[in-house]
C-alpha positions in Angstrom: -3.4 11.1 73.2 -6.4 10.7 75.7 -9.7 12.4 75.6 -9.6 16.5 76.7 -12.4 17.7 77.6 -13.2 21.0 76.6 -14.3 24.0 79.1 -17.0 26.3 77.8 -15.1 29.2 78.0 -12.5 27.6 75.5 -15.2 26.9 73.3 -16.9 30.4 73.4 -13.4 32.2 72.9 -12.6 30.0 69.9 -16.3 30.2 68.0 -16.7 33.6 68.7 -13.3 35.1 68.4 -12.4 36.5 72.0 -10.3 39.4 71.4 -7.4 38.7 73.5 -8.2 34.7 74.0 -9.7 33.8 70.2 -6.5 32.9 68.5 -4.6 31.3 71.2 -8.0 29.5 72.0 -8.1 27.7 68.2 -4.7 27.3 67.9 -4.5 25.1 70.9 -7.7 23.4 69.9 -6.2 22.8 66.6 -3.2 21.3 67.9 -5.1 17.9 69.3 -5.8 15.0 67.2 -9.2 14.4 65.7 -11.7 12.8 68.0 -9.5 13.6 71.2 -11.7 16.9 71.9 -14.9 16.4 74.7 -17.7 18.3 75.7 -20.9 17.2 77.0 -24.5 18.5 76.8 -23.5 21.4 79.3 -21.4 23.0 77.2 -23.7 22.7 74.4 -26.5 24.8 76.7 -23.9 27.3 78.0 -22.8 28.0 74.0 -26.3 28.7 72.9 -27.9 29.9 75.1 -26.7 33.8 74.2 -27.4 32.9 70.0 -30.6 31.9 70.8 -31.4 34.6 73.7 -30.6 37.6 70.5 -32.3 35.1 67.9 -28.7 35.0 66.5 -29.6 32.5 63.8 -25.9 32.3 62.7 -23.7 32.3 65.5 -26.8 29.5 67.0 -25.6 27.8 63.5 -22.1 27.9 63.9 -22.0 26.5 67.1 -24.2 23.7 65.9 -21.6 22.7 63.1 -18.6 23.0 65.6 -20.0 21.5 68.4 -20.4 18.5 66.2 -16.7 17.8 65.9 -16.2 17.2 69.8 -16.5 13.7 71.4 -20.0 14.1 73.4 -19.5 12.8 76.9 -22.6 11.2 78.9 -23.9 13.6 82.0 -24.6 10.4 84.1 -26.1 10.0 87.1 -22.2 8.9 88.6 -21.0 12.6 86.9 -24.1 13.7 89.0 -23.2 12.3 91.6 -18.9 13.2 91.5 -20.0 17.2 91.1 -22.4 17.3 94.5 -19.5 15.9 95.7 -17.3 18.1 94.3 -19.4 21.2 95.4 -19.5 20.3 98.8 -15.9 19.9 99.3 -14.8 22.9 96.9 -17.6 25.0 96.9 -17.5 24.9 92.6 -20.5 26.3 91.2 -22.8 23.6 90.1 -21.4 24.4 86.7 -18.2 24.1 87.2 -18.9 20.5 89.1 -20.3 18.9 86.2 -17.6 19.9 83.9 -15.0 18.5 86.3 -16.7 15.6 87.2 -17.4 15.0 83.5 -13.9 14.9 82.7 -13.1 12.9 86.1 -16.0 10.3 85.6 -15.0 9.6 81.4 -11.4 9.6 82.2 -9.8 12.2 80.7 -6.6 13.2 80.5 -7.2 16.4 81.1 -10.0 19.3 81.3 -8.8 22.4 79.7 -10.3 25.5 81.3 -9.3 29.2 81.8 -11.2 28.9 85.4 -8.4 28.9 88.7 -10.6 27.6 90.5 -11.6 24.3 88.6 -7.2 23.7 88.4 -7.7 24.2 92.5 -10.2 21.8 92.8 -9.1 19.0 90.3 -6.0 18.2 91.6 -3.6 18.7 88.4 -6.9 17.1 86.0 -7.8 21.1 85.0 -4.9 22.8 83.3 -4.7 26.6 81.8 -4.1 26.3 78.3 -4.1 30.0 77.7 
């Protein structure tokens, strides 16, 4: 199995137990092999930024020790490059752009989101795994 990178939302349902999305967030995280799970730095950011905006020293902590597990994929000036691209032509939020580009620009095999819009613009790379 190739790399998957991993939306934010994914990530932020799993760590923080999403009501209706938690579970069936984990258990399909669970389901890959070790070291085929990718974020980059952008996830990272959108994950903590609401820990550290309530000073939420544990869920800021538990992110941290997660996070760790993933495969950290390079925000490169080419991934830079791939999302203005990919804004212009779909309108993504810059966001969005990275992540696709990201997962387009490392090669992955796939770029799990619960976002339509990212599946619209990626041309089969973005699936719905929830």
């Amino acid at each position: 199995m190739g790399l998957i990178y991993v939306d934010t939302c994914l990530v932020v349902y799993a760590f923080e137990d999403h009501p209706v999305w938690g579970a069936k967030a984990r258990e399909a995280l669970a389901a890959v092999p070790a070291g085929c799970l990718a974020i980059s730095s952008l996830v990272k950011l959108e994950c903590l930024v609401a820990p550290l905006r309530t000073n939420n020293l544990t869920l800021q902590s538990h992110y941290e020790r997660g996070l760790a597990h993933f495969s950290l994929l390079a925000l490169t000036d080419e991934v830079f490059m791939r999302a203005a691209e990919l804004r212009a032509r779909f309108s993504l939020r810059t966001s969005d752009a990275l992540h696709l580009a990201a997962a387009q620009c490392h090669g992955c095999e796939a770029l799990w989101t619960n976002d339509n819009r990212l599946a619209q613009a990626s041309r089969g790379l973005a699936q719905q795994v929830l």
